[in-house]
N, C-alpha and C positions, 0 to 999 in steps of 0.2 A: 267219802271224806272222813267219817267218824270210825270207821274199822281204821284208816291211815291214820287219824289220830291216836287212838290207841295203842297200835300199835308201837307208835313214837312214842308216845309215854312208858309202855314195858318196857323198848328197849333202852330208855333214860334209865330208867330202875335199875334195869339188870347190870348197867355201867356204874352203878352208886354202888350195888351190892357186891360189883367186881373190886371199888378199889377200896369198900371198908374190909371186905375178906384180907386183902391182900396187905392192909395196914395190921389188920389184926396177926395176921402170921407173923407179920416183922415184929411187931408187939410183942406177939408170943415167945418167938424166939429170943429176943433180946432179953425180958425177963428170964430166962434160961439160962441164960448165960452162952447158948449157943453161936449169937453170933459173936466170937472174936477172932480175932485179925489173923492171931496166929493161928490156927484151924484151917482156917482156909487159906494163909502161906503154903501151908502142910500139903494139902488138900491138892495146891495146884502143883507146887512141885513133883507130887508125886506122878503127874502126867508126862515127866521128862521131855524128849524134845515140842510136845503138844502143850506144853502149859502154856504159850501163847493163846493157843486157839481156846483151851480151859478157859482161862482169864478173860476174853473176849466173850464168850457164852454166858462164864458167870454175871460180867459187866451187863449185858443186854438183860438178862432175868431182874437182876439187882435195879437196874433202871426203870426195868417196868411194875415193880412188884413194893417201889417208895422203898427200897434198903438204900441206906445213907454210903452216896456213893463216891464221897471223899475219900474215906477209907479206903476204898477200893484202889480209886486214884493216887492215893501213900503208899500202896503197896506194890499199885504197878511200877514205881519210882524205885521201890527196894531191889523188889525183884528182877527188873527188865533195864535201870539206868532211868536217868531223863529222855534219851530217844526216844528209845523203843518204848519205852513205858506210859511215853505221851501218844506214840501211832495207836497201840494196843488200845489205850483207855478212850481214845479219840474215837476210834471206830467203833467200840461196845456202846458209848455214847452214842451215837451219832445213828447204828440203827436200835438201838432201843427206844430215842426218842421217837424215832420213826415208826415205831410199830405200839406204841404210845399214842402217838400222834392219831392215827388210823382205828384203833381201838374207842377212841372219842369219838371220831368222825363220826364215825358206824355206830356206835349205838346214841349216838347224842347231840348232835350236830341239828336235825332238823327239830329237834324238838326245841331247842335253844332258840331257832330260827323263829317259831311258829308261837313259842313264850313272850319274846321280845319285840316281835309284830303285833301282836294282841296285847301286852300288856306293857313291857318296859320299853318304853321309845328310848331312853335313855342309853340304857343300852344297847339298843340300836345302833342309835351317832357312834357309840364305842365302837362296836364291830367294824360298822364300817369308816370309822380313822383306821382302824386294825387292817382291813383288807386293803385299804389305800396304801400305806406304806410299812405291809407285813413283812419285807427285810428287815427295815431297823426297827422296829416291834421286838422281834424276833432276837435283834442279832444284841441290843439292848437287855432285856429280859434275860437273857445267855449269861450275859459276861458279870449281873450282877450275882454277888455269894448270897445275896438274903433272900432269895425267890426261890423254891424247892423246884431241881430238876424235872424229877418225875412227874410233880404237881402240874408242873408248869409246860408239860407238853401234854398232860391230857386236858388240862385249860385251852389252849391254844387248836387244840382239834375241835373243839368247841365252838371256835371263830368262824368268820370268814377267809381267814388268811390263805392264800394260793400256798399250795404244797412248793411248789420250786422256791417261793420267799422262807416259805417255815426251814426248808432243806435249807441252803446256803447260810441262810440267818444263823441256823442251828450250827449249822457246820464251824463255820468262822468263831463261832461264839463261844461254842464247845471248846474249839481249840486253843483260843485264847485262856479261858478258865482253866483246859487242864495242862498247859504247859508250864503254865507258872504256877502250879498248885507241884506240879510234878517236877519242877525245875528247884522248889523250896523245898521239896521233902530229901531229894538226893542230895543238896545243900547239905541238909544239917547233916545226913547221915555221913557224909565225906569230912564235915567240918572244916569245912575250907571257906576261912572269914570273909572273904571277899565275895563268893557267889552268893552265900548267906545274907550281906547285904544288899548285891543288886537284887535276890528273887525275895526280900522284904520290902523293898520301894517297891516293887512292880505288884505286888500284892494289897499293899496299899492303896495304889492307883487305881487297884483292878477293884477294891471297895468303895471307895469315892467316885467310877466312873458314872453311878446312875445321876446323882446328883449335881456333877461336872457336867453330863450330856443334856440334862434340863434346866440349864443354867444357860448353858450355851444356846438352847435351842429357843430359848427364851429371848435372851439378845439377841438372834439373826432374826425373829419376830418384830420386835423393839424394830431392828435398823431397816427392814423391810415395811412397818408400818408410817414408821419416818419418811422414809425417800417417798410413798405413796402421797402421804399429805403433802409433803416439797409439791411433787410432781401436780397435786392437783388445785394446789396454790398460783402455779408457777401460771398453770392452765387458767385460771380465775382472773389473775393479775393480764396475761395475756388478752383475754375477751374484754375485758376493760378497758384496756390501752386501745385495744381495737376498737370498741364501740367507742371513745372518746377522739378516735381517728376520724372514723367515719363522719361522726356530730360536726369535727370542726371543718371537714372537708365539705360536708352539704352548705354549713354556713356560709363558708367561702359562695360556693358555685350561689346560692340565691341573692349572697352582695352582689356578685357580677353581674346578674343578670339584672338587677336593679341599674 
């Protein structure tokens, strides 16, 4: 049991050492000046009929490695149209998250497990609300802009959440994000006033959805809690009429018998 602990702890380690490397590159290159947009327009068109499959490869690295993968998603917009440019960036997302996902799992998952059994109960409860209902965890988590992609799928290999909940969740959620991220960018570049307004509303929406979904979820709490007390009032009031049934029915029967 103490070699399997250990070992869980190194591979926790070598999973922190993986993604400070991996920030640090991005780091590094961005002070460079290496990473811009144009570069790697360049970069993929020069793949000619394969800059699909480029773009999708770079999307999966980029996902896994914390490169800020909006950009990416504006570019698929230039390059590829809102269609295609939402399949391409949908699916580079979708298995990078995936191999993100799996990359936590595997080095860090039971150590998490074995932390929070011993020491944070709290987090505990958390995991498993999270394992309870890891689609809309998931699909939630996804659609909001303020939670870091990358972050947020090796977070989430961290949990308890079933891989088919993390998939779908991620899937749906992905796609939502980058349609209307990729629906705004071919927008402006077409300049055609009208689509510019709808993929503004819907971008809006797509920023207020966290606080909209815990608002909501809060009230169906409230009307849930509600109907509970009704129901166990209703139930109180009913045992009382009963009992005050019974009282006057015995009365009766012991006048008669007198």
């Amino acid at each position: 049991m103490e070699r399997l602990r250990k070992r869980d702890i190194a591979k926790f380690i070598s999973l922190i050492i993986l993604i400070i490397v991996f920030l640090g590159i991005v780091i590094y290159f961005n002070l460079q000046g290496h990473i811009n947009i144009d570069i790697i327009q360049d970069e993929i068109k020069s793949y000619g009929g394969a800059a699909p499959i480029a773009y999708i490869v770079i999307y999966i690295i980029a996902l896994v490695t914390f490169f800020p993968i909006t950009l990416l998603t504006i570019l698929g917009a230039i390059l590829f149209g809102s269609i295609y440019g939402s399949i391409y960036s949908t699916i580079g997302a979708l298995i990078g998250a995936i191999i993100a996902f799996y990359i936590a799992r595997f080095l860090g998952k039971r150590f998490v497990d074995n932390l929070t059994e011993i020491k944070f109960k709290r987090i505990k409860k958390y995991n498993q609300q999270i394992a309870k209902n890891g689609f809309a965890a998931t699909f939630v988590a996804r659609i909001s802009p303020v939670l870091h992609y990358s972050g947020l799928s090796y977070l989430l290999g961290l949990t308890r959440v079933r891989f088919w909940d993390y998939f779908w969740g991620s899937f749906i959620g992905i796609a939502v994000w980058i349609i209307i991220v990729t629906y705004l960018s071919d927008s402006l570049v077409s300049l055609k006033p009208t689509d510019i307004i709808i993929s503004s509303i819907l971008f809006v929406i797509l920023i207020f959805i966290l606080p909209i979904y815990h608002y909501i979820k809060k009230y169906i709490r409230y009307l849930t809690n509600k109907k509970d007390n009704n129901q166990s009032l209703g139930k109180q009031n009913e045992n009382k009429y009963s009992h005050t049934s019974d009282f006057k029915k015995s009365k009766v029967s012991k006048t008669k018998k007198k």
